[in-house]
C-alpha angles and dihedrals in degrees: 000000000000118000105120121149091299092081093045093067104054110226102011112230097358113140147338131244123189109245110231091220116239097019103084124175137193082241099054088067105035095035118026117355096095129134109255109258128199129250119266107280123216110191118222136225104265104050099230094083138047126196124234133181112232104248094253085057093239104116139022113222129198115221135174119243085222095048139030099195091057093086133136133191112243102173122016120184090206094062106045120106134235083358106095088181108127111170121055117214082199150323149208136207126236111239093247084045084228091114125034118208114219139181140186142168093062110200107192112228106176116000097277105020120072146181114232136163102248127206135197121219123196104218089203097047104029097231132152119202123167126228101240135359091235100046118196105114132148129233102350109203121189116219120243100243069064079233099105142040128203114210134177114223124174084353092303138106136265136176115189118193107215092203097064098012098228115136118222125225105228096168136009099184103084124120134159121270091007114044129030127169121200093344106093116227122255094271092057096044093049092035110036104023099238122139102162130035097169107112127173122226111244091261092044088236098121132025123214125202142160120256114218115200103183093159084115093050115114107248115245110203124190133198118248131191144190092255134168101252100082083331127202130235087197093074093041089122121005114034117244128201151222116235128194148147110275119169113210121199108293090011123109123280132210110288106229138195140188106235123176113193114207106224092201093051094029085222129145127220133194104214109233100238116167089232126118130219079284113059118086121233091213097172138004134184155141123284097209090275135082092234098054120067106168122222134194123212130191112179105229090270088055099220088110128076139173141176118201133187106222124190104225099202087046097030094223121147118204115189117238102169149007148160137195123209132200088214118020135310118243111249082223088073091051095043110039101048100135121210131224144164102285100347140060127190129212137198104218126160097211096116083060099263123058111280141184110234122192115208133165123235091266096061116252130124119262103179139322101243108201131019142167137102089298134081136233116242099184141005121224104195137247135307097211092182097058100018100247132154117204121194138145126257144204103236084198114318099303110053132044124204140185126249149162129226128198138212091264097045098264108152121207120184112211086191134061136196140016127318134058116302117177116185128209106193128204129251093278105026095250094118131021127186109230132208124203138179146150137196078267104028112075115213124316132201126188138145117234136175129226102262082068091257110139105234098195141313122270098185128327098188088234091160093043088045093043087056095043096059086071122127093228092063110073128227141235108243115188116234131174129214135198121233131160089347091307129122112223135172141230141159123230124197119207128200119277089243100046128171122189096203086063128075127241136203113224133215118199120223124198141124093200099195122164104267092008134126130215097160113056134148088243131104115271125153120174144139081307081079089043103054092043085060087055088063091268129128115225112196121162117186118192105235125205108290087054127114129251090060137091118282098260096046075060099043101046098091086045099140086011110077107172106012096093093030095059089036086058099036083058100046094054088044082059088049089057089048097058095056109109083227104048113081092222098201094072111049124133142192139220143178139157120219112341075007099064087046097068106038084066096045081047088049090047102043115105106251094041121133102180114142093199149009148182125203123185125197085344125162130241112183127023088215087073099057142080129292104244105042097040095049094043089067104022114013116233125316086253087052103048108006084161097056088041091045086044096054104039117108081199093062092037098048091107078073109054120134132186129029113307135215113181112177123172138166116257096225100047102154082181104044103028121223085246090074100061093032096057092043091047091046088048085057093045092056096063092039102253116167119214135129135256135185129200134208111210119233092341120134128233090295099062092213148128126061090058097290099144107063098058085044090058099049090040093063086047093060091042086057097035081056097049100026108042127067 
């Protein structure tokens, strides 16, 4: 389930638009008003350059890190001959950077995964071939030896070798909605975050990838309609639909298996791995070697986990790791091992906080590389030269910072102060480009060494800032509240005009998913700023089950989705009650997704108080979603029907307070329609009133054709009508 603020704002970072100062408008938050971003970076070989795609798609450019005069075209639409496309979707570069690997016409299959015509370029000839005369492949990969691509077409495998030009035929066996090859199912892709499994072996002599049999897969169909939005004709008169494999809680998943193809014997394995139909294949890859492909295993309740080393050519796995929980595992464990040589480092949580762990590929434990009471976010990679190890860490729950660890412990931050910096390092670790925001400092954008010298500034968003320390924009101000003896925070936001002799309705605002943020020390403006210039109060408080915090702060409400959510969502609503300029007899509350879960397990929990709420997308029941969400957190429905019947809004209706306002899409593949239906028709059989709106044939998101906008101003007149006076 992935639907944090990143979906809320529409493209993030996209563009800026100059605030005309004292005119402020709901669109100026949800729409334009955005920090300028940069344009996706690729490093290059040598360390000195990095590519960049020019911002209408239709060049690559090479530029120094030192210097960004020093550029060269590499790949320029306007000169390429026999090819009239002038605008890339994306691109890769071969691991020699001779060939670049394009694509464009994107076509979107689930909400991540997509279809494209794909194009290799020789960089030295300055010729442009496609793929394939009839296009439409999925995750292209370019080999290593820069001499093959592996491609996925109609759910099968293909290799095509770029010296000769001949495809070979890997599998045969792929059809829709029961056989894929490489590509993962939708659950995978949604739950574990992974979009491609095909991996080449180092020498390029053998390519790995994960089967996905989903023919036992329960089959999910949604109503589509002609619609407004990109509409149909089609659908003009009688409705069609979009089906697809979709695995609720308790049902079957997807079997999967580990194959290698050898390319020189044309020949197909099935790796030999000790798993059953239920376990899950997360992550595969290569450790630096032909003979070990590395696989990831989660059994189905995801508290054990496993890495093997399997010989492809012998099929033999050996086990080289593995860790038992008494809660869940974190998919980042099982997806962001990094391999090396003769290494390979692991985040793992079992001491408690989120660790890097350094082990060699037979399995022992060569050092735990970080410690401490905070957890790592994200793991750079390794300086081999000087023996350096780069990742991303919490500063308490609210900052991150950047930071190095050597081979004896000794710990160097390359950032200082308060606020949210992300790093994104060069080929050899000699420069990195560093991001930096707070809850006052838009984006920011520079490249550093590593020495901690800024090497110049790619954007740092002055005009944006400039217009933003204006008194009619409000701020972000930290609070903490107290709940079940534990200390959470949370942010509110007043009106710009704020009296404290007045009193102020107050709208909360959280998602309250297991492992997410809401509070952070990071730029974010949104409707939150909006709505406090219409004389609300926005406050949002992270409840247990969010990230930042220790493991156990996260797996307390493990089988219990939405008990200690709604007990701390209330308690902070309290808070904000007992504050002498909050009018506590109008606070609402709000959430989309997981969001919108929990504001009606909040609303429905004996001791809230809330007058009204809005909930978007949410669920309503756990029994409707998918496996491996749902079980992470809960098990299946057989294993725990009093956790699943506790936190279901759909079994606890009868106990609603306060005005409600429930929207979905129509054609939300994540979320599906049934949750919001059965819970509405549960309403409507005792008779409850409340109001609803629908989004034809719109996602989970909710967005395009200008959507956003009127929903958002739809759920501020909903609370204008219940919360002001």
């Amino acid at each position: 389930m992935k639907i944090l603020n990143k979906i809320l704002v529409g493209a993030v970072m996209a563009s800026a638009s100059v605030m005309s100062v004292g005119a402020l408008e709901l669109e100026d938050f949800v729409l334009s008003y955005r920090p300028y971003g940069i344009a996706a970076t690729q490093k290059a070989l040598n360390g000195e350059y990095y590519y960049q795609k020019s911002v209408d798609g239709s060049k690559i450019y090479k530029i120094a890190y030192k210097n960004e005069a020093d550029e060269t075209t590499v790949f320029d639409s306007e000169e390429l001959r026999g090819c009239k496309i002038t605008d890339w979707d994306g691109y890769e570069m071969s691991a020699d950077e001779s060939k670049i690997l394009l694509h464009t016409d994107t076509k979107m299959v689930y909400r991540y995964s997509f279809t494209a015509d794909y194009y290799v370029y020789d960089v030295k000839t300055q010729r442009i071939t496609k793929l394939t005369e009839e296009g439409g492949e999925e995750i292209a990969t370019l080999s290593p030896d820069n001499e093959k691509v592996a491609f996925v077409k109609n759910n099968n495998v293909y290799v095509k070798n770029l010296v000769d030009g001949t495809v070979t035929t890997v599998t045969t066996d792929g059809e829709k909605n029961k056989v894929i090859n490489g590509v993962p199912d939708w659950v995978y892709q949604e739950e574990f975050g992974i979009l491609n499994s095909l991996r080449w072996s180092p020498s390029s002599s053998t390519l790995a990838f994960i089967r996905f049999d989903e023919s036992e897969v329960p089959m999910y169909s949604m109503t589509m309609y002609e619609g407004d939005c990109h509409p149909n004709k089609d659908y003009a008169l009688y409705p069609g639909s979009y089906d697809y494999k979709y695995p609720v809680a308790g049902e079957k998943n997807s079997v999967v298996s580990v194959m290698a193809f050898d390319l020189a014997a044309k020949q197909l394995k099935k790796m030999n791995l000790p798993i059953t139909d239920e376990h899950y294949v997360p992550h595969i890859d290569y450790g630096a070697q032909d003979d070990r492909l590395m696989v990831s295993t989660l059994n189905r309740t995801q508290n054990d986990f496993h890495i093997y080393a399997v010989n492809t050519a012998t099929t033999a796995a050996t086990e080289v790791y593995a860790e038992q929980s008494s809660s869940w595992i974190d998919s980042e464990t099982a997806n962001n091992v990094k391999y090396y040589d003769s290494f390979f480092v692991i985040p793992s949580e079992k001491s408690g906080y989120m660790h890097l762990y350094q082990y060699t590929y037979d399995g022992s434990l060569m050092k735990q590389l970080t410690s401490g009471n905070d957890n790592v976010t994200d793991f750079y990679g390794y300086d081999k030269a000087h023996k350096l190890f780069y990742y991303q860490r919490t500063d308490g729950p609210l900052d991150r910072v950047v930071e190095s660890v050597d081979a004896t412990g000794k710990v160097t931050a390359l950032t200082k102060g308060k606020g949210t910096y992300s790093a994104k390092f060069n080929s050899n670790f000699k420069y990195y480009i560093r991001t930096f925001s707070s809850q006052r400092v838009p984006n920011q954008y520079a490249i550093y060494n590593v020495n901690g010298k800024k090497v110049r500034d790619l954007q740092l968003n002055s005009e944006f800032a400039e217009n933003y320390t204006a008194p009619e924009v409000p701020h972000r101000e930290f609070i903490t509240v107290e709940s079940d003896a534990s200390t959470l925070n949370g942010y509110i936001i007043k009106p710009v005009d704020f009296d404290p002799s007045k009193k102020y309705p107050v709208i909360m605002n959280q998602y309250s998913g297991p492992g997410s943020q809401q509070v952070l020390n990071k730029w974010s403006m949104d409707w939150q700023e909006y709505f406090a210039t219409q004389g609300f109060i926005v406050a949002c408080v992270d409840g247990r089950g969010t990230g930042g915090r220790e493991k156990a702060f996260q797996s307390v409400v493990y089988q219990k989705l939405g008990k200690y959510e709604s007990i701390d969502q209330i308690a902070a609503a309290k808070y904000m009650a007992s504050l002498p300029y909050v009018d506590a007899n109008h606070i609402g509350i709000w959430g989309w997704s997981y969001g919108g879960y929990e504001a009606l397990m909040a609303m429905s929990t004996p001791g809230s108080n809330y007058a009204a709420g809005v909930a978007i997308a949410p669920v309503t029941s756990w029994k409707f979603y998918d496996t491996i969400y749902a079980e992470r957190y809960m098990r299946t429905p057989q294993e725990n029907p009093d956790g699943y019947r506790d936190g279901a809004p759909l079994d606890n209706y009868d106990k609603l307070k306060g005005k409600l306002l429930i929207m979905w899409g129509s054609a939300d593949d994540n979320v599906h329609v049934i949750n919001s239906m059965q819970y509405i028709s549960k309403l409507h059989g005792q008779g409850t009133q409340f109001d609803m709106m629908v989004y034809p044939n719109m996602n989970h998101s909710i967005n395009g054709c200008g959507i956003r906008l009127p929903l958002y101003q739809r759920v501020l007149n909903f609370f204008k009508t219940h919360l002001q006076k």
